[in-house]
N, C-alpha and C positions, 0 to 999 in steps of 0.2 A: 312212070308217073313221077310228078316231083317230089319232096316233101309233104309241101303243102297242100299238093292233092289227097296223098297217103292218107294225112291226118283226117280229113274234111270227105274222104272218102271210108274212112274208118267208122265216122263217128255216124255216120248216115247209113251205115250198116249194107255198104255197097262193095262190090270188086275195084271198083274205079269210074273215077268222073273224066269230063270233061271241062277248058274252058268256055264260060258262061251259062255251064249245066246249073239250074239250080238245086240245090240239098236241104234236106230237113237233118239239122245235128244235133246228138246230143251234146249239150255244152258241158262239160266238167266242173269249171266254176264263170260265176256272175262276181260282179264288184262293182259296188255303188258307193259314191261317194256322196258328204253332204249336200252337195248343191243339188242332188237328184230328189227333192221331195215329192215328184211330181212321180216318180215310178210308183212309190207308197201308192197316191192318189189313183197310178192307170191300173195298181194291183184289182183296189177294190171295183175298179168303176166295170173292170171289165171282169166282176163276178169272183173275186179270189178271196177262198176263205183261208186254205191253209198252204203256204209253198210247195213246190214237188217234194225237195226236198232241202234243208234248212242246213247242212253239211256241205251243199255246194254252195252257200252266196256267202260274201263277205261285205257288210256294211263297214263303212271307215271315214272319221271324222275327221277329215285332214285341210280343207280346202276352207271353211270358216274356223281355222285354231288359234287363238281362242275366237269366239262369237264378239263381234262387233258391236252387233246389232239388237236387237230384238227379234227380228222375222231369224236371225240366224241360228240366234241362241234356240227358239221355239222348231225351228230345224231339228236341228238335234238333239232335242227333247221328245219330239216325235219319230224321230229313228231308235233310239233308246227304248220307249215303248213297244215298235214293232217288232223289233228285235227279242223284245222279250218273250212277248205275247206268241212269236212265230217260232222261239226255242233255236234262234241262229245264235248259235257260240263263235261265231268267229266274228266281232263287233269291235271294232278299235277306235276310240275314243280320241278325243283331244289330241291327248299327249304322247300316243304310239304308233307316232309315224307319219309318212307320208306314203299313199297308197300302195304302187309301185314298190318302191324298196321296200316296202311292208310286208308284199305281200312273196317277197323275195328271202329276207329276213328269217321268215317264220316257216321256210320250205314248202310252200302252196304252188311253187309252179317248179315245173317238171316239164322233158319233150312227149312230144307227142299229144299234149293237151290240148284243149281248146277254151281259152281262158276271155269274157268279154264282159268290158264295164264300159260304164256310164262316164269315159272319159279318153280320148284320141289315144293318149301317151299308152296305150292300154299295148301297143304295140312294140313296146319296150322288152316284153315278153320272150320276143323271136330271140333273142341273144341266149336264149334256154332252151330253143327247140322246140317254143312252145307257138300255139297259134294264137295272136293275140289280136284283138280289133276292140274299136270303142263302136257303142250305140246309145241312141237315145231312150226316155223314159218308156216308150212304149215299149221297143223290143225288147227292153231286162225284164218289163213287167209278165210279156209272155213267155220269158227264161222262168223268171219266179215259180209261175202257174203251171208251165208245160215241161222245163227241164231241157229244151228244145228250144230252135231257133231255124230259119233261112237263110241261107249266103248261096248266093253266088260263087261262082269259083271262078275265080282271079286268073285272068292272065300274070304269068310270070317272066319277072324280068330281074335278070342278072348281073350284078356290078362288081364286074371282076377289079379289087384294088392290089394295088402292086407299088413297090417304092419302099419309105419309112416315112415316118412324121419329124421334121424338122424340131428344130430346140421352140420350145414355146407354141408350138403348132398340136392340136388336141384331136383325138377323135369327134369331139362337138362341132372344132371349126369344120371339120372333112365333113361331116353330113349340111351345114349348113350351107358350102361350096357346093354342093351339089344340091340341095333344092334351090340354092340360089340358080343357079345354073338350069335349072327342070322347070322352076315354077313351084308352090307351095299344095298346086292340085294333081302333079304329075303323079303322086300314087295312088290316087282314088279308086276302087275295085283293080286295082295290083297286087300280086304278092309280090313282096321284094326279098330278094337273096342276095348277100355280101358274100361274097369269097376270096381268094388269092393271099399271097401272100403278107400282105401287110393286113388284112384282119387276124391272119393267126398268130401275127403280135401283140395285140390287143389283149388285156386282160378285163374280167369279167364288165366291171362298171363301165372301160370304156364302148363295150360291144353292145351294152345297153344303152349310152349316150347315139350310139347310132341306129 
């Protein structure tokens, strides 16, 4: 198996998947950011008093910093309360961070994990060996309640890179040549793998730019 089966067949408490098997996972951690008030909302609507457990979710007020607004500011006034009320210490305000690196910073991701927020980049992860995907308010809400979640298992596809990066040439622009080159939906239910040698030049942040 690949990796990414490894993991996703670990956490589902199997010998091994297949692809487009589906699994029920335990997820390690959840990560919401401000723009998700609507997970709070699908917490309660769908019967949730208290989280599975309050040590795996990280709230993070990164993407309205500062509040603009009013609906924004009342955002994360009402994450602030949940938080409290739900006894999650791991709550990062305004001014500590932006999710990702944040959540990077503070040692929360590890391989072999299975890490999933309320936000695409959530995939940035893999450059740690970890399993990372973004979803929407519903599905964190049933992470919150259940600890657990559904995926599918990805077909996997391998992008052996080779060569060096030119003067002024970045690992950002290399990922961007190639979804330009794929299309912006070429990894939808994919697991992607980097190998060869020019990613084992790359040092950490650039392996997360990709």
């Amino acid at each position: 198996m690949h990796a990414i089966e490894k993991i996703l067949a670990n956490a589902a408490g199997k010998d091994s998947v297949v692809t487009g098997e589906i699994v029920n996972c335990r997820v390690d951690l959840g990560e919401v950011n401000d723009i998700y008030l609507q997970t709070v909302r699908s917490f309660y609507e769908m019967g949730g008093k208290k989280v599975h457990d309050p040590k795996k979710l990280v709230f993070i007020m990164d993407h309205y910093a500062p509040a603009s607004t009013v609906m924004q500011a009342d955002n994360q006034k009402q994450f602030r309360e949940f938080c409290r009320e739900q006894k999650i210490e791991l709550f990062f305000d305004v001014d500590q961070g932006v999710c990702h690196q944040a959540m990077v910073d503070h040692g929360l991701v590890y391989p072999g994990m299975i890490l999933v927020a309320t936000d695409s980049h959530a995939t940035t992860h893999g450059a740690f060996g970890a399993f990372g995907t973004g979803v929407g308010a519903t599905d964190m809400a049933v992470i919150m309640i259940t600890g657990k979640l559904w995926f599918r298992v990805p077909e996997i596809v391998r992008f052996h890179l080779t060569g060096t990066l030119p003067r002024g040439v970045f690992a950002k622009d290399a990922i961007l040549r190639i979804i330009g080159d794929l299309g912006a939906d070429y990894g939808i239910y994919k697991g992607i793998e980097f190998t060869g040698p020019l990613l084992r030049s790359l040092n950490v942040s650039e392996r997360m730019a990709l």
